[in-house]
C-alpha positions as CSV (number, residue, x, y, z in Angstrom):
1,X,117.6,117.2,136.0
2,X,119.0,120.4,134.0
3,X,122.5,118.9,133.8
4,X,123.4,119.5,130.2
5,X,125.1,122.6,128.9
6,X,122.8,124.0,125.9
7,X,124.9,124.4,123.2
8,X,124.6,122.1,120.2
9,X,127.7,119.8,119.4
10,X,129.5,120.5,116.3
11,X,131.0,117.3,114.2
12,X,129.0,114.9,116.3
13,X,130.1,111.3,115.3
14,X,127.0,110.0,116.8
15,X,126.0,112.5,113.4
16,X,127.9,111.2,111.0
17,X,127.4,107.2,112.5
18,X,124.3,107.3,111.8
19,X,124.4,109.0,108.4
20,X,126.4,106.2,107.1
21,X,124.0,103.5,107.7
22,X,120.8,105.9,107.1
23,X,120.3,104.5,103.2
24,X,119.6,100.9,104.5
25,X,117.3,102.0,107.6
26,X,115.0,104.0,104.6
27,X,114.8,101.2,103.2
28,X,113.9,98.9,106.3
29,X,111.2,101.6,106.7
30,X,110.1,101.4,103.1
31,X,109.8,97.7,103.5
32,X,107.6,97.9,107.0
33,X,105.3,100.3,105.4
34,X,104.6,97.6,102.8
35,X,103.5,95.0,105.3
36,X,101.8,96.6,107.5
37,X,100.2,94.3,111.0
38,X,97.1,95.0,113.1
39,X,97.1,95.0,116.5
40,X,98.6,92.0,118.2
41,X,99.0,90.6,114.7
42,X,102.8,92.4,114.0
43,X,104.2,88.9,113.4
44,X,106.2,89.5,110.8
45,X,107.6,93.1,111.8
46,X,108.2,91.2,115.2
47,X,109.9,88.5,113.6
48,X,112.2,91.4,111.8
49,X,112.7,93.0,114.9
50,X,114.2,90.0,116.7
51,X,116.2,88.9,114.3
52,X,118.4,92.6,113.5
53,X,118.7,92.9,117.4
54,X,120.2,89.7,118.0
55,X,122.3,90.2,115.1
56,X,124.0,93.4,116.8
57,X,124.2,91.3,120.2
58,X,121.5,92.4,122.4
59,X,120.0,89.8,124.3
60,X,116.6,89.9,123.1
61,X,113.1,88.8,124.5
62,X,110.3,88.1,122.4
63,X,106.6,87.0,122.8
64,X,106.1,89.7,125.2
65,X,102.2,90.5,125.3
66,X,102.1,88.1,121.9
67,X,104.0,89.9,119.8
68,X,106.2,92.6,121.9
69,X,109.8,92.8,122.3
70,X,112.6,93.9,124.2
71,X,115.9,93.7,123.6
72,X,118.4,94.5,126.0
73,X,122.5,96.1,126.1
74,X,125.0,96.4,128.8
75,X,127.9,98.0,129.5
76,X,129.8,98.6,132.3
77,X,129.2,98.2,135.9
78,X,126.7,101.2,135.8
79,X,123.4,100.5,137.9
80,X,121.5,103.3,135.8
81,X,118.6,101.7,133.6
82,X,117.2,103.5,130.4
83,X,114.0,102.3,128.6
84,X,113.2,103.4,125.2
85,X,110.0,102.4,123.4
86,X,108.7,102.5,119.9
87,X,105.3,101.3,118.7
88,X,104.7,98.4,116.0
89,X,101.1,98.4,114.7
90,X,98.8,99.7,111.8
91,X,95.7,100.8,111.3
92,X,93.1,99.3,109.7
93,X,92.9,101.9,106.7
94,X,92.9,101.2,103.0
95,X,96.3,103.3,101.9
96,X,95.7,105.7,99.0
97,X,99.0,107.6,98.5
98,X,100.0,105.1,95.5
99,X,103.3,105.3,96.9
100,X,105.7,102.6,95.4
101,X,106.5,101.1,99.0
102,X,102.3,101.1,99.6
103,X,100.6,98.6,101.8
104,X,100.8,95.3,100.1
105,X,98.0,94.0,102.7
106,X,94.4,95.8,101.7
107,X,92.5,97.4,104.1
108,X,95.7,97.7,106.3
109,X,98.1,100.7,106.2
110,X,101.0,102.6,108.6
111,X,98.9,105.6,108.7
112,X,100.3,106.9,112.2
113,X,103.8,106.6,111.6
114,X,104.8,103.2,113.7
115,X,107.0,102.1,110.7
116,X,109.1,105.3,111.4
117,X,109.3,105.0,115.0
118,X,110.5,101.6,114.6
119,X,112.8,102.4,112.0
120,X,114.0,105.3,114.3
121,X,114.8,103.1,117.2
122,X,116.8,100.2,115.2
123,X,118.5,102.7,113.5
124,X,119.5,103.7,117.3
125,X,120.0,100.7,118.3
126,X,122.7,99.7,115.9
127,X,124.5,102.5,116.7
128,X,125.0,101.9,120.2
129,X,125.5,98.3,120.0
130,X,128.5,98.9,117.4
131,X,130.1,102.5,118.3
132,X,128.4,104.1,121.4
133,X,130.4,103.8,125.1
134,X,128.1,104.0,127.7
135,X,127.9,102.6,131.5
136,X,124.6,101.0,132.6
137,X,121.8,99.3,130.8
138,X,119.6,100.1,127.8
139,X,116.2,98.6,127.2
140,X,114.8,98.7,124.0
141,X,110.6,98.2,123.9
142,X,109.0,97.7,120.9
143,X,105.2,97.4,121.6
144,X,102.2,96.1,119.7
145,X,98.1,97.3,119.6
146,X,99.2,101.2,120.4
147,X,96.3,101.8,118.5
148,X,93.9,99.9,120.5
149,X,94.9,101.1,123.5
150,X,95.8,97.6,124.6
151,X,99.8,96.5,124.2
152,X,101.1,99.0,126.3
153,X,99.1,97.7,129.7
154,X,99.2,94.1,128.4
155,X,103.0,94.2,128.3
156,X,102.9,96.0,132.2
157,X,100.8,93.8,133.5
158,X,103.0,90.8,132.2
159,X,105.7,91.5,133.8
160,X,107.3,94.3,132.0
161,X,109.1,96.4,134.8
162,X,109.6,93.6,136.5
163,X,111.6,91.6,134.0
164,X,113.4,94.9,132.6
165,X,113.0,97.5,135.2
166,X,113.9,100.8,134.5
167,X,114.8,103.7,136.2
168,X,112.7,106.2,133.5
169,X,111.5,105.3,130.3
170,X,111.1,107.5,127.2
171,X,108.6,107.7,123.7
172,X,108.6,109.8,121.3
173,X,105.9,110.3,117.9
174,X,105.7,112.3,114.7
175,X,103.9,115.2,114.2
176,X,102.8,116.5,110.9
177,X,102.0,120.0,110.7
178,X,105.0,120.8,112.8
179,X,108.6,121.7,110.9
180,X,110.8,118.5,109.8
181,X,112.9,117.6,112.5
182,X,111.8,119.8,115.2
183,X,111.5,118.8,118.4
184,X,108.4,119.5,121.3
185,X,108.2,119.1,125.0
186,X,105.5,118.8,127.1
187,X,105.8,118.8,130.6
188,X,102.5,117.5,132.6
189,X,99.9,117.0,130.3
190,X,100.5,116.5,126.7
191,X,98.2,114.2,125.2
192,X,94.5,113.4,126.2
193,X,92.3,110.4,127.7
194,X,89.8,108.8,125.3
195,X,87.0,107.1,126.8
196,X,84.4,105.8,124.4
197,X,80.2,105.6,124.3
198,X,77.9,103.9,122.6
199,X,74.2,105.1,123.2
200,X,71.2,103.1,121.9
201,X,68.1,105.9,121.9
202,X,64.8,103.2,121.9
203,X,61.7,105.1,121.1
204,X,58.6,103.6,119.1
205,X,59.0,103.0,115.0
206,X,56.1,104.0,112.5
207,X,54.8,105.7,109.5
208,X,56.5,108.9,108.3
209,X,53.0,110.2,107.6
210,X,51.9,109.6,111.0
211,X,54.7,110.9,113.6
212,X,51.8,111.7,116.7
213,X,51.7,107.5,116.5
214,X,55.4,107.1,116.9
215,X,58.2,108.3,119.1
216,X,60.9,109.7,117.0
217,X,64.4,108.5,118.5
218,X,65.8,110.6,115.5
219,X,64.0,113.4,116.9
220,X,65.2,112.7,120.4
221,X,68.9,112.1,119.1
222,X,69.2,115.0,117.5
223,X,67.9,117.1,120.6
224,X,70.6,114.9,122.5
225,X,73.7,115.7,120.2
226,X,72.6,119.6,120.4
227,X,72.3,119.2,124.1
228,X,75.9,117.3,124.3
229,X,77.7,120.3,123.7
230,X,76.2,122.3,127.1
231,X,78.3,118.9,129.1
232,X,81.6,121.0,127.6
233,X,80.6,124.5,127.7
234,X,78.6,124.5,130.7
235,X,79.5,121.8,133.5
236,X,83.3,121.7,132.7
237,X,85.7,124.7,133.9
238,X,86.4,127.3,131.2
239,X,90.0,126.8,132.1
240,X,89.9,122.8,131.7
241,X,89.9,120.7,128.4
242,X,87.2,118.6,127.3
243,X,86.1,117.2,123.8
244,X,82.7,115.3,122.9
245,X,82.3,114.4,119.6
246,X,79.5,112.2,117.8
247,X,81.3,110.5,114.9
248,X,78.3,107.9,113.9
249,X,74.8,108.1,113.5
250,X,72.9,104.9,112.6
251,X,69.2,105.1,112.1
252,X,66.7,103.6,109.5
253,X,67.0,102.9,105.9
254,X,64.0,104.9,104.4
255,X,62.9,108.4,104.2
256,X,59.0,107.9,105.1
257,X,59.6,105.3,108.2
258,X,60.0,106.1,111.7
259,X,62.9,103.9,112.7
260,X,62.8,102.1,116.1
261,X,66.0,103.2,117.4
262,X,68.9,105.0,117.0
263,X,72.9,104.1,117.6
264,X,75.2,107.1,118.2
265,X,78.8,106.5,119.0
266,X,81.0,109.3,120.7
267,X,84.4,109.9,121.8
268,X,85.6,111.8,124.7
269,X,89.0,113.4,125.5
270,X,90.4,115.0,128.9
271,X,93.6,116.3,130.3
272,X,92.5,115.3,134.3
273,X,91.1,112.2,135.5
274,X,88.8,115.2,137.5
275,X,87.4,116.2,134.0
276,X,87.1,112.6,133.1
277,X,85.1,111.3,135.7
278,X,82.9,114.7,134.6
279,X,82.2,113.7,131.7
280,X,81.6,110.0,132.3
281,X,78.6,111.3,134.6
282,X,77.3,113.7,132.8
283,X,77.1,112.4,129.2
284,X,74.8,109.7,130.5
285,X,73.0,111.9,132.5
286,X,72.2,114.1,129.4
287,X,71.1,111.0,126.9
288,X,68.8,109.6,129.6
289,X,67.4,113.0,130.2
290,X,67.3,113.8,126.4
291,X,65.7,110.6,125.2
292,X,62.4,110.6,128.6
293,X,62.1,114.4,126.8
294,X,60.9,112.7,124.1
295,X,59.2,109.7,125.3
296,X,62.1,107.3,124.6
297,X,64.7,105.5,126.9
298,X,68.6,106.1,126.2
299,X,70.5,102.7,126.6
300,X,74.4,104.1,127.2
301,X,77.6,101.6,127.2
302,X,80.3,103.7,128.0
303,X,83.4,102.7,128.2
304,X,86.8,104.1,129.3
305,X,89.8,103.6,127.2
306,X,93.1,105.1,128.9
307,X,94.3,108.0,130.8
308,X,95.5,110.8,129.6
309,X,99.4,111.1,129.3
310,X,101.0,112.6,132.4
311,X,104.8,113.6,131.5
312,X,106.8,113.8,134.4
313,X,108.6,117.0,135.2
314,X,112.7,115.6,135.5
315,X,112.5,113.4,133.0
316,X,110.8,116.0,130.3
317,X,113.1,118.7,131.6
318,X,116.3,116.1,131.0
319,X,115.0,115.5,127.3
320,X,115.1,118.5,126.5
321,X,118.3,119.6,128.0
322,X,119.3,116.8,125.4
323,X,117.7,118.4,122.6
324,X,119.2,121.5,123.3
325,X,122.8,120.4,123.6
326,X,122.4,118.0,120.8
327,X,120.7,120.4,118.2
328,X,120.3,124.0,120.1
329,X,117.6,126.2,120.6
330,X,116.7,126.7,117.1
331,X,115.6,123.1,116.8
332,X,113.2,122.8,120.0
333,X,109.9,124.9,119.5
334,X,109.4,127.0,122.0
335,X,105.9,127.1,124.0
336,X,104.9,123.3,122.3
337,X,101.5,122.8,123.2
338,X,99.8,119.1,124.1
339,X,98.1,117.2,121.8
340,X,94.6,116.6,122.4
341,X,94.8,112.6,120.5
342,X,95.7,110.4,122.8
343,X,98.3,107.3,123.6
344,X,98.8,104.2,125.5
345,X,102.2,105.1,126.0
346,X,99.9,107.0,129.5
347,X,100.0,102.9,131.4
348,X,104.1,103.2,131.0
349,X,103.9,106.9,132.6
350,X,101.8,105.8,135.1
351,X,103.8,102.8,136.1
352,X,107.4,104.7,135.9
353,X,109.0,108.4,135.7
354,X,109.6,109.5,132.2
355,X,108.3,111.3,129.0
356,X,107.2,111.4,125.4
357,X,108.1,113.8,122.9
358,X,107.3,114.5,119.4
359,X,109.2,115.5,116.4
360,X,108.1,117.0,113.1
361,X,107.1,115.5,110.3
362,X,106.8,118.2,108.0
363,X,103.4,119.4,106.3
364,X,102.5,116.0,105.4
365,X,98.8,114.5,105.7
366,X,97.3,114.2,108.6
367,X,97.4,111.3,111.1
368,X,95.3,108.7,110.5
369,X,94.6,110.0,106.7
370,X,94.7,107.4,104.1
371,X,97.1,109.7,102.1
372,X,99.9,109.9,105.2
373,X,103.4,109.1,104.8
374,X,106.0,109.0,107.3
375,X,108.7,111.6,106.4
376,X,112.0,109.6,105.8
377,X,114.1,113.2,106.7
378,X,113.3,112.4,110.4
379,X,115.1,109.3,110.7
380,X,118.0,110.8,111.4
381,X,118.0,113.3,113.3
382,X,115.5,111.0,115.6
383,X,117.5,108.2,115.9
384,X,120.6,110.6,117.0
385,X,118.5,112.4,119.9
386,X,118.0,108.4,121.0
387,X,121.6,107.5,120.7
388,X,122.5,110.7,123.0
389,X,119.7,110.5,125.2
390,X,120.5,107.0,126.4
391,X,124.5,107.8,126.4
392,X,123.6,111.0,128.2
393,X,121.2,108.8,131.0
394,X,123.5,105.9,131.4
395,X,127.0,108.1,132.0
């Protein structure tokens, strides 16, 4: 799908369109970021959502997997079908950048960005219900609980394609650490599973004084977190990607009793389902073995989240044409490499051709941090790369 000259357009109007509206869509940013929604709870953003579609005359559907929607544009008597989907939800994170647009809702914060790609996709959206020519049909997704994992297969498996089939469909999220405005490409691969465990080690509580009359499931845990490492760096292929990480420990409450169990919790992350399934039989394998070192018993609930996100070949090659043509070389790193977070966006992948991207956001805060901040600069240059993409698919 390399159809697009690479030379970057000089006085786009798609450019200067959506410079003149880009003060109000700041501020509809802004103004999400303040009222942040949890997963399946994005009420009031979806309420928001609805109401600016319709108001630029896209037939819009709401109540999609609770809270989704989709609004929809035609034009023409083209049979071509475009989806484009943003994410809605927050996280639950108490904000601390003392921003004057900061969560109003405690506990609850944007802290991934979802306001911007929302922001970035309306701001699209205007523009091609009020000055873009195009010949075909544009579906606009905007999907809750990203962050669980859940909204993206909830929506699929309620009818999604069916009701608005597309013939690819296309994400994109922020990057911090990566130049404002610059644009990566991943074909294949580019962002991990997550599976996640929970793993109970049960030995026998007693006196810190007396550890020959106990069986230390500390002891036995630690033995097990030290061993966990050998599942990456000895069972999986040097050339393959896996992560293991133990991010909670729960034992006891005082420093001279032997507690009577242990709860770890661990996330995993793969590129292949192959590397996947590896770890999902080895991990358990290891904490049984571990803990009957010890004495104790290793009680494991593990549980697979979503698969890693596959992009496919065309589609990423065609989105990057569009990049190229739309900003040139200069703007579309070179050699991006995937991301090892993951995304549900992966169920839409699997279901239909297409790919997600990411763009800078500048040396901001990590994702996830309670000091992030989407970077307001991307807007713009985001929400033109969707105007051409879709314009560029549908003619």
């Amino acid at each position: 799908m390399n159809i697009i000259a690479q030379t970057p357009r000089l006085n786009d109007p798609v450019e200067q369109g959506i410079a003149a509206i880009l003060d109000e869509f700041v501020a509809l940013r802004h103004d999400l970021h303040q009222y942040p929604e949890l997963a399946f709870q994005e009420r009031r953003t979806s309420k928001l959502i609805a109401s600016l579609l319709s108001s630029w005359g896209y037939e819009v559907a709401t109540g999609i997997a609770g809270t989704g929607v989709v609004a929809t544009l035609k034009r023409g008597t083209g049979d071509r079908r475009i989806g484009i989907r943003a994410d809605m939800d927050a996280l639950p994170i108490e904000e601390a950048t003392e921003l004057a647009y900061a969560s109003n809702n405690p506990g609850v914060m944007h802290a991934c960005g979802h306001d911007g790609h929302t922001t970035i996709l309306l701001a699209a959206a205007r523009y091609l219900a009020e000055s873009s020519a195009f010949d075909g049909t544009l579906h606009l997704i905007f999907q809750p609980a990203e962050e669980i994992g859940a909204g993206a297969r909830k929506m699929i498996s309620e009818g999604l394609f069916e009701r608005f089939p597309v013939d690819a469909i296309f994400g994109l999220h922020n990057w911090p650490g990566v130049l404002t405005g610059q644009f990566g490409f991943v074909a294949g691969p580019a962002m991990a599973s997550v599976d996640q465990a929970k793993i109970r080690i049960v030995g026998k509580g007693g006196h810190g004084a007396e550890p020959h009359r106990a069986v230390d499931p500390v002891l036995a845990s630690a033995s097990f977190i030290t061993a966990l490492q050998s599942v990456v760096s000895r069972n999986v292929d040097p050339q393959e990607m896996a992560v293991a990480t133990v991010g909670s420990i729960h034992a006891g409450s005082a420093s001279n009793v032997i507690p009577e169990s242990v709860e770890l919790k661990l996330t995993m992350r793969a590129f292949t389902e192959s590397v996947r399934q590896q770890l999902q039989e080895r991990i358990p394998a290891v904490a049984r073995a571990q803990a009957e070192s010890f004495g104790a018993v290793a009680e494991v609930d593990y549980r697979l989240g979503f698969p890693a996100l596959i992009n496919h070949r065309g589609e990423t090659d065609f989105a990057r044409d569009v990049a190229l043509d739309t900003f040139g070389p200069a703007r579309v790193e070179e050699g991006f490499k995937p991301r090892t977070a993951s995304e549900d966006f992966a169920f839409m992948l699997q279901a239909k051709p297409g790919s997600y991207l990411f763009v800078g956001n500048g040396e901001t805060a990590p994702l996830h941090s309670a000091h992030y901040d989407f970077n307001d600069a991307i807007i713009a240059p985001a929400a033109r790369y969707w105007v051409r993409l879709a314009e560029t698919f549908l003619n």
